[in-house]
VEXDO-539717 format. One line per 5 residues: number of its first residue (from 1); their letters; for each residue x, y, z of C-alpha. Coordinates in steps of 0.001 Angstrom, whole numbers, plus 500000, padded with zeros to 6 digits. Example, Ala and Ser with C-alpha at 12.3 -4.5 7.8 and 13.67 -1.06 7.14 Angstrom:
REM VEXDO-539717
1> AS> 512300:495500:507800; 513670:498940:507140
END
This chain:
REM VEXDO-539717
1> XXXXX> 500000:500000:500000; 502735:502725:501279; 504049:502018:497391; 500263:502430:495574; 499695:505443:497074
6> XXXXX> 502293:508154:496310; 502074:506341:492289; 498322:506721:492646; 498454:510728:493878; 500925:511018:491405
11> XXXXX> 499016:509888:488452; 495579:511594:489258; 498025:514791:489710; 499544:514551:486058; 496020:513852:484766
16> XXXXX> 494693:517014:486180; 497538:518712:484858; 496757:517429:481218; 493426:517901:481269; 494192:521483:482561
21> XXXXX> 495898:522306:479570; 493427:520669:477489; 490210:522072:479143; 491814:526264:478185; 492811:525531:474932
26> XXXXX> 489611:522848:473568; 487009:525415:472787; 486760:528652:470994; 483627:531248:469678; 484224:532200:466254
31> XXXXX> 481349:533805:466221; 477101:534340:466785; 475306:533052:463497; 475043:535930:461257; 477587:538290:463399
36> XXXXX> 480736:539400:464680; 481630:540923:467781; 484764:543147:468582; 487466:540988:470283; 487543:543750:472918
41> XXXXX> 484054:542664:474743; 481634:540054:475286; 479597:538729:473101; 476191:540104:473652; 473022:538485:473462
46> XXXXX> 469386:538366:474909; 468292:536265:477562; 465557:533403:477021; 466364:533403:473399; 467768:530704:472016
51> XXXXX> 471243:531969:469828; 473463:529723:467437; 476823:529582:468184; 479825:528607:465719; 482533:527121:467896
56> XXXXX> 485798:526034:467237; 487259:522095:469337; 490412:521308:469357; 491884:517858:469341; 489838:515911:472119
61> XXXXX> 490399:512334:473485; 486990:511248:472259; 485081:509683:469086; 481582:510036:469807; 480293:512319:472640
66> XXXXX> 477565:514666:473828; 477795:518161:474675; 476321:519625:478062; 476534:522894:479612; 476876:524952:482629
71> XXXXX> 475472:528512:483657; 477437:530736:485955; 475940:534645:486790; 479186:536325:487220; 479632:539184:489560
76> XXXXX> 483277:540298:490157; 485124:537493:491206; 481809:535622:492538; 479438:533235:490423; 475924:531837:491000
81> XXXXX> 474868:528658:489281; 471947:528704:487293; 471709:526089:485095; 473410:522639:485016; 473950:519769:482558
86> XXXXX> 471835:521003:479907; 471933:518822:476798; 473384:521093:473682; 473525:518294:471273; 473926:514498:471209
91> XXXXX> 476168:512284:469094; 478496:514396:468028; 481383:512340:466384; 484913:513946:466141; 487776:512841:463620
96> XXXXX> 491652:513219:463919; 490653:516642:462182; 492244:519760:464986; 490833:522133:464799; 486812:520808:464642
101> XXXXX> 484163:523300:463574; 481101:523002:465620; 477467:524531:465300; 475330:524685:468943; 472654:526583:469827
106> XXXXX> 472188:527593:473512; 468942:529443:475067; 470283:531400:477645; 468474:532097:481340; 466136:534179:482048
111> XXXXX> 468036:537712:484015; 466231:540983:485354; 469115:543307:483877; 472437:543064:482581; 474106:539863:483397
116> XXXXX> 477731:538637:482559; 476625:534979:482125; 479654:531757:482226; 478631:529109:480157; 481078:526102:481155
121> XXXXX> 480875:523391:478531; 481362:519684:478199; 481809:516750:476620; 480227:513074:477919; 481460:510271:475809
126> XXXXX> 479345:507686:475056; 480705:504894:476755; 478827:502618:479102; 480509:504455:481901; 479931:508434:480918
131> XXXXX> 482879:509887:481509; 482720:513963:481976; 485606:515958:480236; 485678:519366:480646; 486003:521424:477444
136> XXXXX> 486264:524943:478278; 484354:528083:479026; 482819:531213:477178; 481782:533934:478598; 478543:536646:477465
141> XXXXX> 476732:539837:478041; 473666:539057:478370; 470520:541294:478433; 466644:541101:479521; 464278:541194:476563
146> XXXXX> 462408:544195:477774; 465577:546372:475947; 463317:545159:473161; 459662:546290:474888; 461348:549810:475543
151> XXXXX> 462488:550212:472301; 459098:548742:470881; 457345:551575:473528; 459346:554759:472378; 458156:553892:468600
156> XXXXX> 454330:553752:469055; 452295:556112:467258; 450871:559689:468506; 448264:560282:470684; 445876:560836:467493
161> XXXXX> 447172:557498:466254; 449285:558515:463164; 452604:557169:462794; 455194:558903:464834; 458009:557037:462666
166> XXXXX> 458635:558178:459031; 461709:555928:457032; 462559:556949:453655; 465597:555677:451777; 466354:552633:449713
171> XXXXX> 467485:550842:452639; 465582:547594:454067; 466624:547137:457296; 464720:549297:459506; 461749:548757:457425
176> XXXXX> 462121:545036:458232; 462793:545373:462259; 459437:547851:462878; 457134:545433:460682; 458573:542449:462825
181> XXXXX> 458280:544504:466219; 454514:545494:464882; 455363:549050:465026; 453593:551318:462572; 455523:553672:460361
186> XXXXX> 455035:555535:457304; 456792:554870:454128; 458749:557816:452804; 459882:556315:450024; 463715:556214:448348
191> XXXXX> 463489:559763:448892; 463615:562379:451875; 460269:563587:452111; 459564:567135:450804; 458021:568078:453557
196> XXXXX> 458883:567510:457517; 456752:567761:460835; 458729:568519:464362; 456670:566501:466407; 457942:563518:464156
201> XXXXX> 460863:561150:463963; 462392:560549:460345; 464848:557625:459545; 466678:557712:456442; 468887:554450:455537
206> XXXXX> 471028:555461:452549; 472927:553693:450168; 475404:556646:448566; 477457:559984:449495; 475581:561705:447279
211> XXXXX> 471817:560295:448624; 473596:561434:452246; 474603:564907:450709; 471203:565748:449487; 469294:565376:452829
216> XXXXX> 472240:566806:454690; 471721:569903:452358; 467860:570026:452899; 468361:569518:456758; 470183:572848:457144
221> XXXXX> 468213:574733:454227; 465104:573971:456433; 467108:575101:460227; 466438:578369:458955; 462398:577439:459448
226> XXXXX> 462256:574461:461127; 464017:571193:461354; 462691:567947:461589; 464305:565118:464144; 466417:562770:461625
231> XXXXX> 468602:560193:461582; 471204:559369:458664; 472453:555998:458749; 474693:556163:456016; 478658:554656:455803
236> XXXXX> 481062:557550:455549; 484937:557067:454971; 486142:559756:456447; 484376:559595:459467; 485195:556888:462571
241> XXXXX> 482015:554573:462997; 480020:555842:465316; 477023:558661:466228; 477218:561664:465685; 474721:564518:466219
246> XXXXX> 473601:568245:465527; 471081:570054:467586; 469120:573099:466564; 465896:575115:468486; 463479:573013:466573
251> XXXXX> 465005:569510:465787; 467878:567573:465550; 470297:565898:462869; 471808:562574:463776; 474501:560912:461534
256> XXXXX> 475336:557041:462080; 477994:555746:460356; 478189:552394:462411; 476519:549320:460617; 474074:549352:463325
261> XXXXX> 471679:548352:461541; 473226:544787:460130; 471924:543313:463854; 469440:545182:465364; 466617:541822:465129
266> XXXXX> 469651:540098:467895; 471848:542609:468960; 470396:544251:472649; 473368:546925:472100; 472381:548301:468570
271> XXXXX> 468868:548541:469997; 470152:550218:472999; 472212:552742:471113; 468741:553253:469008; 466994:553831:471975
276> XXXXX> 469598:556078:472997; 469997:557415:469603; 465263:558319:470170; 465791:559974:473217; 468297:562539:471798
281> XXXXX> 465524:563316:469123; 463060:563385:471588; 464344:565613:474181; 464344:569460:474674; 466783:571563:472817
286> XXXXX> 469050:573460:475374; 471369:575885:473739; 474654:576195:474886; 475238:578751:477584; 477738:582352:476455
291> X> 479151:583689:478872
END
């Protein structure tokens, strides 16, 4: 026995070692169907929506296994389970092949407001005695789906029941999101409208500089009598992605140059920076102060 049991520690040390080593390096997100995110954050998605994932597996000691998964709310360096062993996919055979592409589709839990969520994964071969081998971890920002409801709430028509939202522009996207979220809107056309009201919101998705230009150049001919509240989302090369704005007594002028709109059905942060981007056109023009 006094010889078993130092060979015996030594082993099951060596083994967690290995599979260590193996557990950080087995499992990667490429990406969320249909998106990319910027290396520099999370990955955001909504909660109690189920999101397909394109994963990347390195070599693994395993021909035929299922995938299961753990959820972790992460808060600093703390972390509350909320899920465990939840069945991903079955039967999943892997080949000498490193690195393995593999498509999953997880529905995140349910959370009340912005969550970091740890979703631990692994793999149990099918064996007559499952054996459990970690495979790694990924970590997201997830968010509640009443972003969406708030969104969906900002966008509802006038008190007389017209259409608060105008979109013009040859541009589908928008036009696509409001007729999914049931929000009414009135069709402007590929054009800017010839004619504005203040107490509306106009979205123009554009396609060229010069379509861009031309409603940049109406915007400030009609400052001098009245602006409407607009948003250009239009690409611009000499500009850094991103929002930027123009306030005047009557109205504003927003310009987005981000592709925010290639997401906005999945992504919680394009439709928070819309809802951001609706409360600057809604609220009160204050002029700066001269001293």
């Amino acid at each position: 026995m006094s010889l078993r049991l130092p060979w015996l520690v030594c082993t099951l040390l060596l083994l967690g070692q290995v599979g260590a080593v193996w557990a950080a390096d087995a499992v990667r997100l490429v990406s969320l169907e249909g998106r990319l995110e910027a290396a520099s954050r999370l990955p955001a998605v909504f909660a109690n929506h189920e999101e397909k994932l394109n994963l990347e597996v390195g070599a693994v000691p395993a021909q035929t296994a299922s995938l299961r998964a753990d959820f972790f709310q992460v808060a600093g360096g703390l972390a509350m389970p909320l899920a465990k062993n939840i069945h991903l996919q079955d039967g999943i055979a892997f080949t000498n092949v490193s690195p393995q592409s593999l498509r999953v589709s997880i529905k995140f839990p349910d959370v009340k407001r912005q969550a970091e969520i740890l979703v631990r994964l692994a793999l149990v071969q099918n064996v007559p005695k499952p054996v459990r081998m970690p495979l790694g971890e990924l970590r997201f920002e997830v968010f509640p789906a009443s972003v969406t409801r708030d969104l969906t709430d900002l966008l509802q028509p006038s008190p007389d029941g017209s259409p608060r939202v105008v979109v013009f522009g040859p541009g589908q996207k928008l036009r696509h999101f409001l007729t999914g979220l049931h929000v009414p809107f009135e069709d402007g056309g590929t054009d800017r409208p010839d004619r504005s009201d203040p107490d509306r919101l106009y979205f123009g998705e554009l396609a060229t500089d010069e379509q861009f230009q031309q409603a940049q150049d109406q915007s400030g001919a009609e400052d001098r009598s009245g602006i409407a509240r607009m948003v250009l989302f239009s690409p611009d090369e000499s500009l850094p992605p991103g929002v930027y704005s123009e306030r005047f007594p009557s109205g504003a002028f927003i310009h987005v140059t981000s592709p925010l709109l290639d997401n906005l059905d999945d992504d919680p942060r394009a439709q928070l920076e819309l809802i951001k981007i609706v409360h600057l056109l809604s609220s009160p023009y204050h002029p700066p102060r001269v001293e």
